[in-house]
BAFI-3210 file (N, C-alpha, C; in Angstrom, 3 decimals, decimal comma, padded with zeros to 6 digits):
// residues 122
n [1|2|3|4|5|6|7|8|9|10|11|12|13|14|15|16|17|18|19|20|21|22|23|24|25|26|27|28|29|30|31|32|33|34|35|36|37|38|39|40|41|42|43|44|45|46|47|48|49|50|51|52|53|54|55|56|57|58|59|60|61|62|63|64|65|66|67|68|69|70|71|72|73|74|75|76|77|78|79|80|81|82|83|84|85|86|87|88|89|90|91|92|93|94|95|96|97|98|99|100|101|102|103|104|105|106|107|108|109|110|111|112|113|114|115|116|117|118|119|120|121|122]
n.u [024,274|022,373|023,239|025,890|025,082|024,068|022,333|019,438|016,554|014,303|011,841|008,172|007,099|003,196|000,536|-002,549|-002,776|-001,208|-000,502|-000,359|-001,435|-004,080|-002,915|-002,229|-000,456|002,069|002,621|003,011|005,369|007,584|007,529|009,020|010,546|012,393|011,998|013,935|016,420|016,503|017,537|015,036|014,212|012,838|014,867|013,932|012,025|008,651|007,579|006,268|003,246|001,393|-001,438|-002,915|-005,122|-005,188|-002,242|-000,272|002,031|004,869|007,172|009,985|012,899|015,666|017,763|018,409|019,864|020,398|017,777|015,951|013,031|012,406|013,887|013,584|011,955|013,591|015,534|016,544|019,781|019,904|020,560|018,403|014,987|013,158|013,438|013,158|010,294|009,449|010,981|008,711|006,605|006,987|007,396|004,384|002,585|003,567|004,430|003,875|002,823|003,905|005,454|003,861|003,474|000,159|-000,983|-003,903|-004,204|-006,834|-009,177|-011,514|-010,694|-007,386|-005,157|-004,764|-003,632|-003,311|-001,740|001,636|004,889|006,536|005,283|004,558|003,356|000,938]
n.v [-000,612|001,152|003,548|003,880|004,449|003,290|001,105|-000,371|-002,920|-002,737|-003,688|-003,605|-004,097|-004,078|-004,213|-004,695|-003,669|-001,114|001,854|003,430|001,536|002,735|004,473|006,473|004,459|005,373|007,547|005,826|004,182|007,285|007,680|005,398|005,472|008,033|007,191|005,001|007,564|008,169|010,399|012,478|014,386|012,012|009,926|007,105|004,751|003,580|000,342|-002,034|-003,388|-005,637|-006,802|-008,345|-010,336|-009,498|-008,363|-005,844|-005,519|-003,802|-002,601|-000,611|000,513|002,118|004,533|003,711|004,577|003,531|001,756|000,695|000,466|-000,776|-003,568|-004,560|-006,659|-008,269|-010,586|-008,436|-007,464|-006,865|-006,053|-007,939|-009,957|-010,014|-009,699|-011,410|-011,085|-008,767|-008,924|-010,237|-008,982|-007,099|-008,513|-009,657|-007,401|-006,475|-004,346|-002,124|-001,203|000,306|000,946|001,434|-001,725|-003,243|-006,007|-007,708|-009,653|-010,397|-011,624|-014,306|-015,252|-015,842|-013,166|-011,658|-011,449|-010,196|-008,847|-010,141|-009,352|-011,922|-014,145|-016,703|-017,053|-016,332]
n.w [014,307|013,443|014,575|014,007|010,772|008,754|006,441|006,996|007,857|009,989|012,340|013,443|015,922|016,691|019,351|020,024|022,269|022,545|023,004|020,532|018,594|017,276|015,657|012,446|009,887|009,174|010,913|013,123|012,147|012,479|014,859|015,701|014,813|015,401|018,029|017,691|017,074|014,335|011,907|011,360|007,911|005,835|006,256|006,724|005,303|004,790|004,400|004,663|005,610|007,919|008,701|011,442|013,447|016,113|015,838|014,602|012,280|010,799|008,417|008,274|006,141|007,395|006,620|004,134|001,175|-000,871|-002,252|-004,447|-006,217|-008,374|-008,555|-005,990|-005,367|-005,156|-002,555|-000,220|001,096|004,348|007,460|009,129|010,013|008,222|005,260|002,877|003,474|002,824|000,064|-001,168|-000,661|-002,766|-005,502|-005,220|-005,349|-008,156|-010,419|-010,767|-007,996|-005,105|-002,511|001,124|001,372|002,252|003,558|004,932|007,050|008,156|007,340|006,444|004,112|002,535|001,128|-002,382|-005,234|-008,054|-010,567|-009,672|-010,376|-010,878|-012,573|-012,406|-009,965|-010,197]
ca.u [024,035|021,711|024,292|026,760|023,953|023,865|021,162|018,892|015,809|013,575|010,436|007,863|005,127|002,439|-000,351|-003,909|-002,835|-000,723|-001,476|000,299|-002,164|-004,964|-002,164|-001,586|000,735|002,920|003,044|003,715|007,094|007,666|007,186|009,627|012,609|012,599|012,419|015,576|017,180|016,885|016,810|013,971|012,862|013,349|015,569|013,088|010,451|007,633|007,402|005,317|002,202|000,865|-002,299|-003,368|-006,752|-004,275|-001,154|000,247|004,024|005,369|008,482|010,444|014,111|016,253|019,109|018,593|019,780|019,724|016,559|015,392|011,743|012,520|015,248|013,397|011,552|014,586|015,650|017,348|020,744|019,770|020,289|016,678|015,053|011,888|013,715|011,967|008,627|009,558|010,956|007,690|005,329|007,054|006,988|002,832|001,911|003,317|005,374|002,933|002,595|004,856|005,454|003,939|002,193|-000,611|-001,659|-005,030|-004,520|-007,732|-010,294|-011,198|-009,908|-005,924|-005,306|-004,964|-002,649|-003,586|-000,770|002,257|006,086|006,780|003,680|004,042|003,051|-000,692]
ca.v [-000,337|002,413|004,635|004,180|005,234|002,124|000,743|-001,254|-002,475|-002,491|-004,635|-002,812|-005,123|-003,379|-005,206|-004,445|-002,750|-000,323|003,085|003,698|000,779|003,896|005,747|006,028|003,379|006,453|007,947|004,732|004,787|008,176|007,270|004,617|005,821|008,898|006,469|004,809|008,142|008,303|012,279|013,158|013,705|011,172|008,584|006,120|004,248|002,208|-000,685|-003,307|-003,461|-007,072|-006,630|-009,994|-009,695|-009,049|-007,629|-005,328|-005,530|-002,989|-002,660|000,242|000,706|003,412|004,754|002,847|005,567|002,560|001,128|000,612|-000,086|-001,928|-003,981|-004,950|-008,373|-009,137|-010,296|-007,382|-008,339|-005,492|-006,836|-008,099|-011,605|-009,865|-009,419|-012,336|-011,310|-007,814|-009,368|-011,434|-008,229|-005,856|-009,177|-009,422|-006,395|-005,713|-003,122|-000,872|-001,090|000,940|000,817|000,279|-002,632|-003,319|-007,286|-007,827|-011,486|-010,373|-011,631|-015,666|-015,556|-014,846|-012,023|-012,134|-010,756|-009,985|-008,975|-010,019|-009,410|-012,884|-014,666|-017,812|-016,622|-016,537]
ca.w [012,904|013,222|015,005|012,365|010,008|007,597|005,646|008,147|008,151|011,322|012,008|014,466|016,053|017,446|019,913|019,854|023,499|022,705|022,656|019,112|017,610|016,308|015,110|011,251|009,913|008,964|012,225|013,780|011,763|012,514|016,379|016,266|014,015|016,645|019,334|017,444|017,009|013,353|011,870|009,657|007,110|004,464|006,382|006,682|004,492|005,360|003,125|004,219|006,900|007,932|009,772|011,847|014,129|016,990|016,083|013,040|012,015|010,226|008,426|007,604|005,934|007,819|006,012|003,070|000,125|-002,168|-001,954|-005,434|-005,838|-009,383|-007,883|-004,557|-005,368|-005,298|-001,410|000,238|002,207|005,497|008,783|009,589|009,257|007,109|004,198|002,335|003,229|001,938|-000,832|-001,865|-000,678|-003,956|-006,085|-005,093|-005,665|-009,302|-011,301|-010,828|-006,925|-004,457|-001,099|002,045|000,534|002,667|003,902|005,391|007,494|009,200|006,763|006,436|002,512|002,494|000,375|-003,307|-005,896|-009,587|-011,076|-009,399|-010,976|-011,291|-013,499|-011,641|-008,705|-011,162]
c.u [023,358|022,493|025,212|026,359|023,783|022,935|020,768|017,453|014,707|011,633|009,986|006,869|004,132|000,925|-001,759|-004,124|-002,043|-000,826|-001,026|-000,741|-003,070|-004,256|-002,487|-000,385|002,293|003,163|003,444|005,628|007,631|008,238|008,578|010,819|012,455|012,779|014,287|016,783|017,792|016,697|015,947|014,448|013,479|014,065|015,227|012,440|010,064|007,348|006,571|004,457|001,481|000,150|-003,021|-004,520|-006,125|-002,877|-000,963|001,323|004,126|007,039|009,043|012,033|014,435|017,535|019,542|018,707|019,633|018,934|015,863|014,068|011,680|013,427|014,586|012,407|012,597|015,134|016,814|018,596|020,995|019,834|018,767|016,306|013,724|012,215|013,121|010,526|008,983|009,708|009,632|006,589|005,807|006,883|004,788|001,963|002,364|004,197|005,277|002,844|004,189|004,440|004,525|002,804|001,414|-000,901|-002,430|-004,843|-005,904|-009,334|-010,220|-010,905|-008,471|-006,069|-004,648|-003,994|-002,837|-002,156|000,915|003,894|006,549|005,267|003,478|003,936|001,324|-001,340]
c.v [001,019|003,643|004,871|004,655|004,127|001,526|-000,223|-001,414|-002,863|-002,663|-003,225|-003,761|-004,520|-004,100|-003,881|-002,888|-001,303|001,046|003,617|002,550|001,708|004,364|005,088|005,480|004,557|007,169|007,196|004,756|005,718|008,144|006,240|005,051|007,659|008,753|005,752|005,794|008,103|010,353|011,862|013,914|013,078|009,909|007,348|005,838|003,010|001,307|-001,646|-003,002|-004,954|-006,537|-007,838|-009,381|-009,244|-008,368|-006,591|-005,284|-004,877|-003,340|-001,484|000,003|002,343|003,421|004,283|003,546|004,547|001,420|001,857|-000,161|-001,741|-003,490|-005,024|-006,381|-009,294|-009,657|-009,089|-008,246|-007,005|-006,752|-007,017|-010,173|-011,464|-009,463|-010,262|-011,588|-009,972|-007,913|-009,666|-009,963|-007,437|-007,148|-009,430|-008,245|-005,743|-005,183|-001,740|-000,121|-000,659|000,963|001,689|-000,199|-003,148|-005,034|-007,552|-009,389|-011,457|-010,913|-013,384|-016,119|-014,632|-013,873|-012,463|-011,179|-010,942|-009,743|-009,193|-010,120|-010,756|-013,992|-015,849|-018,058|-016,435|-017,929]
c.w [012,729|013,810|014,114|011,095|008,628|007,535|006,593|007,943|009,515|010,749|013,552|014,854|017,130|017,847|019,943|021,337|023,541|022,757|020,843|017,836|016,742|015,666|013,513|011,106|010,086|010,171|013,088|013,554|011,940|014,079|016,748|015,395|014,741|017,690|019,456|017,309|015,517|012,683|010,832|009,244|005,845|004,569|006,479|006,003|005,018|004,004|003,026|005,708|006,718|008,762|009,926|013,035|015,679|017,343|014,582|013,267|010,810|009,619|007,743|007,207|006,767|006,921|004,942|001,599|-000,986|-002,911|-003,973|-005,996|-007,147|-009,276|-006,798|-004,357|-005,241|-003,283|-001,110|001,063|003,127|006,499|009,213|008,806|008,602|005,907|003,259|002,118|002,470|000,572|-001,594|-001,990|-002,510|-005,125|-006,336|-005,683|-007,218|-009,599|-011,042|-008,986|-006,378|-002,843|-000,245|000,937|002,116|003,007|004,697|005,741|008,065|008,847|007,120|005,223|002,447|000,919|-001,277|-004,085|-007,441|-010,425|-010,408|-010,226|-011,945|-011,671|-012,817|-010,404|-008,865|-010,132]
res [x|x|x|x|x|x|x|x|x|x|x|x|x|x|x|x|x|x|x|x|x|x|x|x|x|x|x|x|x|x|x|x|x|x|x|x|x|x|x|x|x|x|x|x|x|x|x|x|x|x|x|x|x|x|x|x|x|x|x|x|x|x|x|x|x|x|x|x|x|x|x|x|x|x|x|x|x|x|x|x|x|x|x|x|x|x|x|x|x|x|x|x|x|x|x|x|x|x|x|x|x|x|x|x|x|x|x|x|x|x|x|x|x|x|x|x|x|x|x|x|x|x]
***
């Protein structure tokens, strides 16, 4: 898929050990759609970061020219099996909120969402 250059999107999971864990989230993606042999600049976006007290998972779209932010609560149909959670993160965060959305698992109160898209999600 990514050789053919079609809309994809790509999970990254990065362990507490790695040497890429300090990095910025953004250079992380950067790091790994160069590792995949994507060209910069622009072919990628980072969309969602899950940070758990041991791992972070990332997710970026490569090649995705029609990635519409208004659109994207909606589930995506990209080869990947985080399309859901992507889905739910642009629903969570709002109208207002734009990508990478951010999730903190690392606290002992899951994270919270004020205004999200869909009201019964309140």
């Amino acid at each position: 898929m990514l050789q053919a250059r079609t809309p994809t999107r790509v999970s990254v999971f990065l362990r507490k050990k790695s040497p890429l864990y300090s990095d910025a989230y953004d250079e992380v993606a950067r790091t790994a759609s160069s590792t995949l042999d994507i060209p910069p600049p622009g072919r990628c976006r980072l969309l969602a970061v899950q940070v758990w007290p041991r791992l972070t998972v990332l997710v970026f779209d490569a090649f995705h020219d029609g990635y519409d932010a208004a659109a994207a609560h909606h589930v995506a149909d990209l080869p990947a099996r985080v399309n859901v959670h992507v889905a739910k993160q642009h629903n969570y965060h709002g109208w207002a909120g734009q990508p990478p959305y951010v999730e903190d698992q690392t606290g002992r109160v899951p994270p919270t969402y004020s205004d999200p898209r869909d009201a019964s999600m309140l």
